[in-house]
C-alpha positions as a printed Julia matrix, in Angstrom:
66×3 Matrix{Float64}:
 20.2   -0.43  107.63
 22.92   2.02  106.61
 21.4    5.93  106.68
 23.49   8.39  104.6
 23.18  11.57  106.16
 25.63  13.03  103.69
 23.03  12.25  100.82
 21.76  15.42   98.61
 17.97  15.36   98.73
 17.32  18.68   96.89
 19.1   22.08   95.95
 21.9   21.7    98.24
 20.03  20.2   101.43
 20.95  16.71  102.9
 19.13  14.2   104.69
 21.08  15.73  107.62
 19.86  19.13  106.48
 16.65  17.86  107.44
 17.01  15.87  110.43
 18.66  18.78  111.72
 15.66  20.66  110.98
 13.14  18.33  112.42
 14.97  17.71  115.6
 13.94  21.02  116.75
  9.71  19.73  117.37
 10.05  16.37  116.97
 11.04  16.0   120.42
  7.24  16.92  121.5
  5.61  14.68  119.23
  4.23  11.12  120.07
  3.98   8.78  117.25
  1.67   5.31  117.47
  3.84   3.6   114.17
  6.16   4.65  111.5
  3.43   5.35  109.2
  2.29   8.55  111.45
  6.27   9.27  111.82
  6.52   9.12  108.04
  3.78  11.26  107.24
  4.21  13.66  109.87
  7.92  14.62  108.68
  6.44  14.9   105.25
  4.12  17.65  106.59
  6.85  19.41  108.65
  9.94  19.42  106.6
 11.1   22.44  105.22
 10.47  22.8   101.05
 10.43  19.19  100.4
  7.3   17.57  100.78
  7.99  13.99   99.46
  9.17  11.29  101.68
 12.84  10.79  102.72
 13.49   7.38  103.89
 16.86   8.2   105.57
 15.24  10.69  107.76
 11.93   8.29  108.39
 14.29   5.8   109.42
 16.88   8.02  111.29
 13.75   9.37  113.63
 12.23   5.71  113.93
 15.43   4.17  115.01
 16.34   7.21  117.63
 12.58   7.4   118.99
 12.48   3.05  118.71
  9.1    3.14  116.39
  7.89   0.48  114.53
């Protein structure tokens, strides 16, 4: 599964935008399965409060959830 960090999410920021963002607490976080991952970078993204698969999937494949 290809992720496109180059893709525009909204007004100017990429997914990269805000993986870049998220990288900064993640790395404290423990996560039991994907669903937990997915909701928690919901709640902690900056301005943008939907889910973003690319950066679900980018955080999943780094931290190997499932």
């Amino acid at each position: 599964m290809a992720i496109n960090l180059n893709k525009h999410i909204w007004e100017g920021w990429t997914v990269q935008d805000f993986i870049n963002d998220l990288e900064i607490i993640i790395n404290f976080q423990k996560f039991k399965d994907k669903t937990e991952l997915k909701n928690w970078c919901m709640d902690n993204q900056p301005y943008y409060k939907k889910h973003i698969p690319d950066v679900v999937n980018y955080f999943a494949k780094k931290y190997n959830i499932k």
